[in-house]
C-alpha positions in Angstrom: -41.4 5.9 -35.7 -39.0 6.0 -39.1 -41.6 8.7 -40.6 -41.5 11.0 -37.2 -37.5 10.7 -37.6 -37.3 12.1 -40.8 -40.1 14.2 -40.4 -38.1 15.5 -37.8 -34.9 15.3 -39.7 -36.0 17.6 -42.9 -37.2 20.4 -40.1 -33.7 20.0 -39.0 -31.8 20.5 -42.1 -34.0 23.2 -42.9 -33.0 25.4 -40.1 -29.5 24.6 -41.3 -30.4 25.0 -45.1 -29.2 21.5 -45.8 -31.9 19.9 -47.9 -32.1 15.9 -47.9 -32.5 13.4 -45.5 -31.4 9.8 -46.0 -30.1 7.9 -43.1 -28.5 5.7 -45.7 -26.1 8.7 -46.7 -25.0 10.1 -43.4 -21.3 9.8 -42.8 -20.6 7.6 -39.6 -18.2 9.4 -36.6 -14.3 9.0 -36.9 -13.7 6.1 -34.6 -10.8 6.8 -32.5 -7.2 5.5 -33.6 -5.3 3.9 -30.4 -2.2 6.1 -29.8 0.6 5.8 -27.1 3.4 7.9 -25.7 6.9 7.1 -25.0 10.1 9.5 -24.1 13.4 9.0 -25.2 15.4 8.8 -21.4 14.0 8.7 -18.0 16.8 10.0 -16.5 18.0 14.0 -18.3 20.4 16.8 -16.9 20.2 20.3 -17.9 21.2 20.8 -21.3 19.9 17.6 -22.4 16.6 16.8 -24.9 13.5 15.2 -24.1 11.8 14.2 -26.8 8.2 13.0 -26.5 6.5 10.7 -29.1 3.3 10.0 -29.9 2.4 7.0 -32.3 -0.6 5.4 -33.7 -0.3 1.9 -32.4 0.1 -1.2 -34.6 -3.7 -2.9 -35.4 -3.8 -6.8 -37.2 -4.3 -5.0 -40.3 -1.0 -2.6 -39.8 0.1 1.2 -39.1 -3.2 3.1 -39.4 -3.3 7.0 -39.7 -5.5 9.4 -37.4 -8.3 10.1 -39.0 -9.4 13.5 -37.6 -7.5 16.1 -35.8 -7.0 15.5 -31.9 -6.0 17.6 -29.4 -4.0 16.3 -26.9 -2.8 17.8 -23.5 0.6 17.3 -21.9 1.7 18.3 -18.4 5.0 18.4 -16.3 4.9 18.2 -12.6 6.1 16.7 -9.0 4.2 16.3 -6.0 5.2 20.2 -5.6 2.7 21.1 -8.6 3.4 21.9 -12.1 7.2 22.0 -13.3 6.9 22.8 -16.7 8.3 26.3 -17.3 10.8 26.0 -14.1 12.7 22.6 -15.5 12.0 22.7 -19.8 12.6 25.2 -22.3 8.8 25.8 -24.3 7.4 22.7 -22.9 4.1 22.4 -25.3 1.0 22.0 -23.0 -0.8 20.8 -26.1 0.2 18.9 -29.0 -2.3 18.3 -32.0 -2.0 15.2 -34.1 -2.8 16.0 -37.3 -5.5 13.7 -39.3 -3.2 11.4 -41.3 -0.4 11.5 -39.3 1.5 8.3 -37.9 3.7 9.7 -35.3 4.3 12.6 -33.8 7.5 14.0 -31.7 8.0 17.0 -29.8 11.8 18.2 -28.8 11.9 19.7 -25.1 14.8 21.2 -24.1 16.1 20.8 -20.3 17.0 23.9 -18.8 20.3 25.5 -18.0 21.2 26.4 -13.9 19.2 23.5 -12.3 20.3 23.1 -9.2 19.0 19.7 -7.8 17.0 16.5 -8.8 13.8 16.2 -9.5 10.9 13.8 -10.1 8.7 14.7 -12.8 5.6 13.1 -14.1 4.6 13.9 -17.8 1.0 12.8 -18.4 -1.2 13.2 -21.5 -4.6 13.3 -22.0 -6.8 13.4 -25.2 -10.4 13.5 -25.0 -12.2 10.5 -26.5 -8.9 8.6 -27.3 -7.5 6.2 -24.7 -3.3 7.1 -24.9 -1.4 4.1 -23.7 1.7 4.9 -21.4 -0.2 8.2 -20.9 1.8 8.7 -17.5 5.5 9.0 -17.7 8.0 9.2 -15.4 11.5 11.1 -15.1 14.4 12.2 -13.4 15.7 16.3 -14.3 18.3 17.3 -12.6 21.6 19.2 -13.1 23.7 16.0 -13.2 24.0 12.8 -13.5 23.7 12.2 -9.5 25.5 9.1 -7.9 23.6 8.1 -4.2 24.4 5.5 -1.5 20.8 4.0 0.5 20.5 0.8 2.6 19.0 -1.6 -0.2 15.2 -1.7 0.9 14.7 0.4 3.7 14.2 4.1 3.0 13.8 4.3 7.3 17.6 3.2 7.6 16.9 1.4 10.7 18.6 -1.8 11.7 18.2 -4.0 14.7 21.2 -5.3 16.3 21.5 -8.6 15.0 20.3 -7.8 11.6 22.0 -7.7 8.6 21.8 -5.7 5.7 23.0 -3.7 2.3 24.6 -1.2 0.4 23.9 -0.4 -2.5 25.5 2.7 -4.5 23.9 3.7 -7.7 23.2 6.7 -11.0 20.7 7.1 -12.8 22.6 6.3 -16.2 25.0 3.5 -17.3 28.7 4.7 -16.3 31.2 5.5 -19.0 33.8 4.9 -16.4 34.2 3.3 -13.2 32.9 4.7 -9.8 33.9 4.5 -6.9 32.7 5.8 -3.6 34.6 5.9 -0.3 33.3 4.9 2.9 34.1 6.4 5.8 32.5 5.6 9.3 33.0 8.3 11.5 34.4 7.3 15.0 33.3 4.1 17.0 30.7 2.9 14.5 33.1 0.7 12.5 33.4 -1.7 16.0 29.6 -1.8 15.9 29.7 -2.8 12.0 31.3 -6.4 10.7 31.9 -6.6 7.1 32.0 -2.9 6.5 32.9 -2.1 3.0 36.1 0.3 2.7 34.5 0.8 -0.8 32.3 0.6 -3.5 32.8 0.6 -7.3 30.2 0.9 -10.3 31.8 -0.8 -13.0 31.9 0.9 -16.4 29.1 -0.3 -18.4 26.5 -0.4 -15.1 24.4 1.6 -12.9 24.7 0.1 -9.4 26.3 -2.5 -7.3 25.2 -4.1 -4.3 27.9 -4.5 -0.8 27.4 -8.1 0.6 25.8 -8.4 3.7 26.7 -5.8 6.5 26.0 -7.4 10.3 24.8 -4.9 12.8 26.8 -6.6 15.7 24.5 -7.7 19.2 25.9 -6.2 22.3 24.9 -6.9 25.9 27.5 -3.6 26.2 24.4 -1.5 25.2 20.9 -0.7 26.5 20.3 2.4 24.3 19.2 3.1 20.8 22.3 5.3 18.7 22.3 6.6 15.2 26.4 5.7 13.1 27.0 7.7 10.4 29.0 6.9 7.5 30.3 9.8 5.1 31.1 9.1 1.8 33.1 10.3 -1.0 33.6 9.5 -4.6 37.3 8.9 -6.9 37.8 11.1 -8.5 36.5 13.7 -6.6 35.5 16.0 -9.0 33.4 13.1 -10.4 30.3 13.7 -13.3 28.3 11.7 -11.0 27.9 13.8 -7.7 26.8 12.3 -4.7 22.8 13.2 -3.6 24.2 13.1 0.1 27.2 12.9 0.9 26.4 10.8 4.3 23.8 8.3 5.9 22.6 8.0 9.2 21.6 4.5 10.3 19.2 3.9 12.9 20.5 1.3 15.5 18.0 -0.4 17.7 19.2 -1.7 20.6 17.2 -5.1 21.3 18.6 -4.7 24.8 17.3 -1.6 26.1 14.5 -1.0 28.6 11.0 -2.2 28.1 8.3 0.5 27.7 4.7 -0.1 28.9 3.2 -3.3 27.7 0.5 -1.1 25.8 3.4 0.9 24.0 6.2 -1.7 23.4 5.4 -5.1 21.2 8.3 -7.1 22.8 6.1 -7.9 25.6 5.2 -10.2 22.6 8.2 -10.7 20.3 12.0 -10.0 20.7 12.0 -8.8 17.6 8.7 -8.6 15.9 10.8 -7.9 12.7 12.0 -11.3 12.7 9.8 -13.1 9.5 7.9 -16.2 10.0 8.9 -18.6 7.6 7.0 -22.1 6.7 9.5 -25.0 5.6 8.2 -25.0 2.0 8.9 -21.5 1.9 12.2 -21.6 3.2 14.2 -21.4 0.3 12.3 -19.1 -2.0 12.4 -16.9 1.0 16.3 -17.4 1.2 16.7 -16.5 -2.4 15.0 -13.5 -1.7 17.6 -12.5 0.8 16.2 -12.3 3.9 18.2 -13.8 6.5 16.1 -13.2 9.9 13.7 -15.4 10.1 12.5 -18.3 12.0 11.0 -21.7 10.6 7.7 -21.8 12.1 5.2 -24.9 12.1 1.5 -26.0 12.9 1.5 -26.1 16.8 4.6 -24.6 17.9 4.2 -22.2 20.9 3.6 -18.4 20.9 6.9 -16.8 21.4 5.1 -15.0 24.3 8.4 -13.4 25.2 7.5 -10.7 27.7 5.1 -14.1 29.6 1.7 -11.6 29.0 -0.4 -15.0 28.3 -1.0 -17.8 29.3 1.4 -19.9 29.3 1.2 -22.7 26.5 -2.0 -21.4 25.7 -1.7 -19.9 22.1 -0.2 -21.9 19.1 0.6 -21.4 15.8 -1.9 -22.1 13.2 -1.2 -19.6 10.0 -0.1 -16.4 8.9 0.4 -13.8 6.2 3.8 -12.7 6.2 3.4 -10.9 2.6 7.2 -12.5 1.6 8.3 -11.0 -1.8 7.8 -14.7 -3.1 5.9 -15.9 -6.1 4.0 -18.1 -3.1 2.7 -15.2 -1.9 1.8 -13.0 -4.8 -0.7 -12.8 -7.7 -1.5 -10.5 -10.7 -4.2 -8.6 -10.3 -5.4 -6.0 -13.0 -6.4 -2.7 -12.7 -10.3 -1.5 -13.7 -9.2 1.6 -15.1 -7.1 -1.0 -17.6 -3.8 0.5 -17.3 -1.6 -1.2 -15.2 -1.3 -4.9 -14.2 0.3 -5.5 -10.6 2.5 -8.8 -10.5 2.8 -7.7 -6.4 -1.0 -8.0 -5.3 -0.9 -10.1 -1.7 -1.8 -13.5 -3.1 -5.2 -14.9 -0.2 -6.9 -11.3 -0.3 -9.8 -9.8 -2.5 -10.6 -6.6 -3.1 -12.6 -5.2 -0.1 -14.8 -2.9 -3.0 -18.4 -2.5 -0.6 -20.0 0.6 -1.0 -19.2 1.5 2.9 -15.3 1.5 1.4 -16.3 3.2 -1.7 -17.6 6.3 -0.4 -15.4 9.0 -1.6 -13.1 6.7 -4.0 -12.7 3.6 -5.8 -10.5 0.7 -4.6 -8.2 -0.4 -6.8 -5.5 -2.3 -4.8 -3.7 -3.4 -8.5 -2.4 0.6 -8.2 -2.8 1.7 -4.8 -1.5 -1.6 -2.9 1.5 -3.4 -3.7 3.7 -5.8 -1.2 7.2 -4.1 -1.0 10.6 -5.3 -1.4 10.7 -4.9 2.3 7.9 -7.6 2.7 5.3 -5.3 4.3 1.8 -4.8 2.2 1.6 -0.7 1.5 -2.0 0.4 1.7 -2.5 4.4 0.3 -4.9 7.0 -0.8 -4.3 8.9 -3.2 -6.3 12.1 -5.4 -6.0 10.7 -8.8 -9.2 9.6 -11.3 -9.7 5.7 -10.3 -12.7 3.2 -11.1 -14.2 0.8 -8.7 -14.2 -2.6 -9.3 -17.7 -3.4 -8.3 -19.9 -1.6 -10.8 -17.3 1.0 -13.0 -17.4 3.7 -11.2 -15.2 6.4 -11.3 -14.0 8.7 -8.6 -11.5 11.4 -8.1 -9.6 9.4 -5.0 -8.1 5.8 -5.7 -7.9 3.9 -2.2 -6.9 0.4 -0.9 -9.3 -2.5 1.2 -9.1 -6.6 1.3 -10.4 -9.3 2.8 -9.9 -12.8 4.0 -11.9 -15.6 4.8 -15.2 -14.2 3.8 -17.7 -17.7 3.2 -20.7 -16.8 1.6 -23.4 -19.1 2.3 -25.6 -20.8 -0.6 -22.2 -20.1 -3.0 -20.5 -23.2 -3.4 -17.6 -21.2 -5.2 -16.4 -19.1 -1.8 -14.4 -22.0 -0.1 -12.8 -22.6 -3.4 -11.4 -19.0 -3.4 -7.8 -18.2 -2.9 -8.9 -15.9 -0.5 -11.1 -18.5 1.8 -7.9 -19.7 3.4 -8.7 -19.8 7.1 -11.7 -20.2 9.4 -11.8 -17.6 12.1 -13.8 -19.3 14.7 -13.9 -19.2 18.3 -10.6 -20.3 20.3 -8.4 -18.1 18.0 -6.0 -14.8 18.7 -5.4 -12.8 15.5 -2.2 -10.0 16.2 -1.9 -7.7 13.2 1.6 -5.6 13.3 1.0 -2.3 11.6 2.4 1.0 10.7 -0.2 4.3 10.2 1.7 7.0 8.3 1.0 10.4 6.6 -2.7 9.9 7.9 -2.7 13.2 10.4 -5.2 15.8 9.2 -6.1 13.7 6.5 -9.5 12.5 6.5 -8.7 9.0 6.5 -9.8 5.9 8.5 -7.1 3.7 8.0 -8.4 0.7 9.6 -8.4 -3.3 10.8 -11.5 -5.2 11.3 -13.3 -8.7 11.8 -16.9 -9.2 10.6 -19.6 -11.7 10.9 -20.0 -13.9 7.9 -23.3 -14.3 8.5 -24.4 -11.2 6.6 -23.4 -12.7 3.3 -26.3 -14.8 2.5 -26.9 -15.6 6.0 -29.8 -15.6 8.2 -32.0 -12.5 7.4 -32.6 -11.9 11.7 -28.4 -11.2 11.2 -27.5 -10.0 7.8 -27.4 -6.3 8.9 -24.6 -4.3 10.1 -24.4 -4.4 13.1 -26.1 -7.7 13.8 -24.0 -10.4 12.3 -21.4 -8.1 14.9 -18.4 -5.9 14.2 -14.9 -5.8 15.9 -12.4 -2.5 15.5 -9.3 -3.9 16.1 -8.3 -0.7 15.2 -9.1 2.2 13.9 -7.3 6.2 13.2 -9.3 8.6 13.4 -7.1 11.3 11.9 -8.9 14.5 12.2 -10.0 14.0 15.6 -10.5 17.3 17.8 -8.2 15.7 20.3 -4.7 15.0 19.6 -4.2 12.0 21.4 -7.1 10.5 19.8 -5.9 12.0 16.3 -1.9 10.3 17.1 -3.5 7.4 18.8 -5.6 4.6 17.6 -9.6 3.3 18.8 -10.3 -0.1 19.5 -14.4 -0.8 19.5 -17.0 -3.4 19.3 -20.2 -3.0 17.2 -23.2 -4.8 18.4 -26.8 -4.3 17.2 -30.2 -4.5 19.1 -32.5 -7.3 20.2 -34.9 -6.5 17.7 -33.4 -7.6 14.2 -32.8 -4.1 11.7 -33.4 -1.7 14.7 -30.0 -0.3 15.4 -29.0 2.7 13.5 -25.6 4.7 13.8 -23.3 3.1 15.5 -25.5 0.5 17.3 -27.5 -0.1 20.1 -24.0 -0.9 22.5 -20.4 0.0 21.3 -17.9 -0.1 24.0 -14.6 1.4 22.6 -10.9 2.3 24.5 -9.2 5.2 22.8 -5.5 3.9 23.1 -3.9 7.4 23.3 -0.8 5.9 25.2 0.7 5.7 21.5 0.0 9.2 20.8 3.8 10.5 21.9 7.1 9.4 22.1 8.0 7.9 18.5 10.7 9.0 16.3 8.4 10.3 13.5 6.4 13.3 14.3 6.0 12.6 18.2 3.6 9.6 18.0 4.4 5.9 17.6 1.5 4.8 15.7 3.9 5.7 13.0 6.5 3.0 13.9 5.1 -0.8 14.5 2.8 -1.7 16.9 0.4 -5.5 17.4 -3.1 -4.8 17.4 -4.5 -8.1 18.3 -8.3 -9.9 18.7 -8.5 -13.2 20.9 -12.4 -14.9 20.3 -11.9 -16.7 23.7 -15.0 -18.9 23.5 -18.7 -18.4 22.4 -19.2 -15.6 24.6 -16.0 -14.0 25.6 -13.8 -11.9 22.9 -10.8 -9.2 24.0 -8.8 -7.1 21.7 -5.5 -5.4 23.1 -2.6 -3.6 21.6 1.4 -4.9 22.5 0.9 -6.5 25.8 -2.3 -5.0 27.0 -6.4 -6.4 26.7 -7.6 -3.2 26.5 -11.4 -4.0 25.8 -13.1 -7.3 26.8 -16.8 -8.1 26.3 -19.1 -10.7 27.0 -22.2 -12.3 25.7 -23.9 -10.9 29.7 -22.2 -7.6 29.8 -23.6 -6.9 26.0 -27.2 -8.2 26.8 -26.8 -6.2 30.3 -26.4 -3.2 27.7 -29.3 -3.3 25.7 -27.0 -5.1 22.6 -27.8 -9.1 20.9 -24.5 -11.2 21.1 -23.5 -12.3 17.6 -20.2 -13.8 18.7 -20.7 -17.7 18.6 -20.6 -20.5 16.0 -24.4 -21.0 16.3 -25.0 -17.6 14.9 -21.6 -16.8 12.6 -21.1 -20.8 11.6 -19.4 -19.6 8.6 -17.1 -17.6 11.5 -16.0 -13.9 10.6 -14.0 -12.7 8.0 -10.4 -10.6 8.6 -10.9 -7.0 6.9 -8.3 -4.3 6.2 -9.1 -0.8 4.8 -8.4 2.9 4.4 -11.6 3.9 4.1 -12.6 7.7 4.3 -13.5 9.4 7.5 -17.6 10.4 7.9 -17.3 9.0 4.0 -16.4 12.4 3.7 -13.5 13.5 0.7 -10.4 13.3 2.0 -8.5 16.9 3.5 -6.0 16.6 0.4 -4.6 19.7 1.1 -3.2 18.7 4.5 -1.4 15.8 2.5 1.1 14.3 -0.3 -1.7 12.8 -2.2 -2.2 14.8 -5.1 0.5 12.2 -7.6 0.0 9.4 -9.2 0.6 5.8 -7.9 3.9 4.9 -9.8 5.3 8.7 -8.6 4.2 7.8 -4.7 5.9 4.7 -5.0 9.4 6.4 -6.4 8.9 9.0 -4.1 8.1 6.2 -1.0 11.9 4.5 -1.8 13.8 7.3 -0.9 11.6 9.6 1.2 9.2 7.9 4.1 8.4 10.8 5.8 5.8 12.1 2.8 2.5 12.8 3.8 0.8 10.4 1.5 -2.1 8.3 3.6 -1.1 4.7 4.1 -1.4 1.9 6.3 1.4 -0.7 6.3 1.3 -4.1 7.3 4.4 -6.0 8.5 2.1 -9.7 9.1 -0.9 -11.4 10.1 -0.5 -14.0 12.7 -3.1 -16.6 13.8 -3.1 -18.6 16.9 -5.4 -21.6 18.5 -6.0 -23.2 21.3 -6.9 -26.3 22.5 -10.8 -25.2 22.0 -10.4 -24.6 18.5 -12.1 -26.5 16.0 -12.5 -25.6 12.0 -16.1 -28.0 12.3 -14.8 -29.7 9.4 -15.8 -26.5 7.2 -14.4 -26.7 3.6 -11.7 -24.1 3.6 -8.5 -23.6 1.2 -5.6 -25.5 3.9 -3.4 -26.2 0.8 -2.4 -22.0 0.4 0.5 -21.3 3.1 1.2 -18.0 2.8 4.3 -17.3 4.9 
């Protein structure tokens, strides 16, 4: 083989009219130097410099030099598109290192007659060469902008009875004090207590928070209102203009009419915003600042408050709250090898099956995250990601976990953070929700239960849909019909008597379109943007229901499914590992995504920023306000190994 190769070698170099062939003598590639990027402010106004730098990182044996010439590309851009002749003066779309140089930086001027702010995302990219900090982000505007926002709540809605804060901010450190008058117009100051008259930035600092703000109950009221509050600054003709000059706050009033039970979740909760709290939690949960919450223990009733079930049927058992609490969060790193998340939901795993994985990668490190609020954010989003389970990459990055998934013959699996509770029968599972920017998107945001069996289980079950498949609920957001596209589907998946035999959807699938929460929210006319209980109940070995609020709206049973030409997989003697508690947004038809009907095209730390101040972007996510489980007196666990020491709420 040697003598073919250089056989083949001198032909080669003859045609070139290079003469000699020694593999000995031929010069090995330039291996790529690391480099990284850094800018000199995040925050610029108009007149002001950017300066991007590009270094060759630090190695054990010191500061090495590039050793060829690279090319590398730089953009500018918001979710709007490219920015880079509209905000800088000669932005350079490429820069070329030069071989031997250590650093590189490029001056960008901000341009002069800006009239607003802007969030800008300068990204690099260099063939071949891996640029750490490659994505930058920014503020450009015209000045130094001051802004007033309820601390954690980009919605700026408040429930009687809750409390919360003010917080006034720039995005630079003050020269001098700040300070910004509030001024309620008339009638909301009786329906505020401890309503600032003011609030100062201090020389020195950026922001200060008001302390806590109590939205006063009132039996006086049966009606929702917005209160506005105007605001000002001292002196008026301040270098730090306000963004707004006024807020509107949502009130909800816990005392107005009921809707349907199908449309309104107090049939179940007062108020389902209220956090469930264990007592070794408590304080962590306190430091955190949350103030409405409820100690809840093993065993204490369902708070049932509209009396839809039984009475005294339903008990605590467990939940996922996702509390901004180092309890309830883990790291979790990225397979592209970018970013580590310190807010991954700690009792989840990365749902990466090749069903999800259709159209994009899951990467829940970038494109999941629990918020400061304490829900779990869920998006899609176009930008290059790499799946988890086998490297590849796609041109979508999207979000899936899962729960209590017990592979069979893997001794590891009960061991796993994520093997935390045994869904078996004699258990309700309610799952509060939001669905936003998902209209027209070609999403299938989505909550599910599966049967364990099909991991290492019996081979007459191990197909989908044998070991049997529950849609607690499911968007389907390009729908021909509106109300299905606004509303959510709620289905069960069962295969045929003949193990393997069911294709598509399965051999019986009943399924109730809940189109009663196509209309009447705040956002867009449907309420599957606001918070709604999607809920399972396994009742026994052959009886399971799933409902939404205070409604069963499907109900099946082992008789009924055999009736219809479907095998029952729905007991402990066929799932005796139980099922396992799935969440995704998967794509629709495992088709790629409608992007162009969407906010998508950005990258995950810009849809975050943009997410804080601006809910109503079109970027595909599902959020997730808790997980509740509840037994019965029929429940047992079957003394399964399972991991009862993680309490996640």
């Amino acid at each position: 083989m040697k003598k073919s190769k250089n056989i083949y070698c001198i032909l080669l170099f003859a045609v070139l009219g290079i003469t000699g062939c020694s593999e000995e003598k031929m010069a090995p590639l330039p291996e790529p130097v690391p480099l990284r990027m850094s800018i000199n402010s995040t925050d610029l106004v108009m007149g002001e410099t950017l300066e991007i730098t590009f270094d060759v990182t630090g190695t054990d044996e010191g500061m090495k030099a590039m050793n060829e010439d690279v090319s590398i590309k730089l953009s500018a851009t918001t979710e709007k598109g490219a920015v880079d002749r509209l905000l800088f003066e000669g932005f350079p779309t490429e820069v070329v290192m030069k071989q031997g140089e250590t650093s590189k930086t490029i001056p960008v001027l901000v341009k002069e007659g800006l009239n607003k702010e802007y969030s800008v995302e300068i990204s690099a990219f260099a063939r071949g060469y891996r640029v750490e900090n490659a994505l930058q982000l920014l503020t450009v505007s015209d000045y130094h902008y001051s802004r007033v926002m309820i601390k954690n709540n980009a919605d700026n809605t408040v429930k009687e009875g809750q409390s919360f804060i003010l917080t006034a901010s720039v995005n630079s450190k003050l020269k001098d004090d700040l300070t910004i008058v509030i001024t309620p117009a008339e009638g909301v100051a009786r329906r505020l207590e401890n309503l600032p008259e003011q609030l100062v930035i201090p020389a020195g600092e950026s922001s200060v928070e008001s302390e806590a703000i109590m939205m006063i109950k009132s039996t006086e009221t049966i009606a929702d209102e917005d209160l506005k509050l105007t605001f000002s600054t001292i002196p008026v003709a301040s270098r730090y203009p306000l963004v707004a000059n006024e807020i509107i706050i949502h009130r909800i009033d816990i005392h107005k009419g009921m809707d349907t039970k199908i449309r309104d979740e107090r049939w179940l909760y007062e108020d389902a915003d209220q956090l469930f709290v264990s007592p070794q939690n408590e304080d962590a949960v306190k430091k955190w600042g949350q103030l409405n919450y409820v100690v809840m223990k093993e065993g204490d009733p369902h708070p049932n408050s509209g009396n839809v079930l039984p009475d005294g049927k339903w008990k605590f058992f467990r939940a996922y709250e996702f509390h901004k609490i180092d309890a309830c969060l883990t790291t979790k790193d990225s397979p592209m090898g970018d970013y580590v998340s310190k807010e991954y939901p700690f009792g989840f795993a990365d749902q990466n099956t090749a069903a999800v994985e259709s159209q994009g990668a899951v990467d829940n490190a970038k494109y999941a995250y629990v918020m400061d609020e304490g829900y779990l954010r869920m998006m899609t989003l176009k930008e290059r990601a790499k799946s988890g389970n086998g490297g590849k990459e796609w041109d979508y990055g999207t979000s899936a976990f899962y729960s209590c998934k017990f592979m069979r013959g893997n001794a590891n699996s009960t061991a796993w953070a994520s093997s935390n509770i045994r869904i078996y029968p004699g258990m309700r599972i309610e799952t509060r929700a939001r669905i936003r920017g998902m209209e027209n998107s070609g999403m299938l945001p989505g909550i599910w239960l599966q049967g364990n069996e099909q991991v290492g289980g019996n081979a007459e079950w191990n197909n989908w849909p044998d070991f049997g498949e529950i849609d607690v609920m499911e968007n389907n957001s390009r729908h021909n019909n509106s109300a299905y596209r606004r509303g959510v589907e709620q289905t069960f998946h069962f295969g045929a008597p003949t193990p393997g035999a069911s294709t598509g959807a399965g051999a019986y699938n009943p399924t109730k379109a809940v189109t009663e929460l196509a209309s009447g929210g705040k956002t867009g006319g449907t309420i599957i943007d606001e918070f709604q209980i999607y809920w399972v109940e396994w009742i026994d070995d052959e009886t399971v229901a799933i409902g939404t609020n205070g409604v069963e709206t499907l109900r099946v049973t082992k008789a009924m499914t055999e009736q219809n030409g479907g095998r029952w997989p729905f007991s402990y003697s066929i799932n005796s590992e139980g099922l396992y508690y799935i969440i995704t947004m998967m794509f629709l038809h495992k088709a790629e995504p409608n992007f162009g009907a969407t906010d998508m095209v950005m990258s995950y730390q810009a849809a975050r920023n943009i997410l804080k101040v601006n809910p109503d972007i079109k970027i595909p996510r599902m959020e997730i306000d808790w997980v509740r489980f509840y037994i019965d007196d029929t429940y047992t666990d079957h003394e399964m190994p399972y991991r009862k020491d993680l309490i996640l709420y």
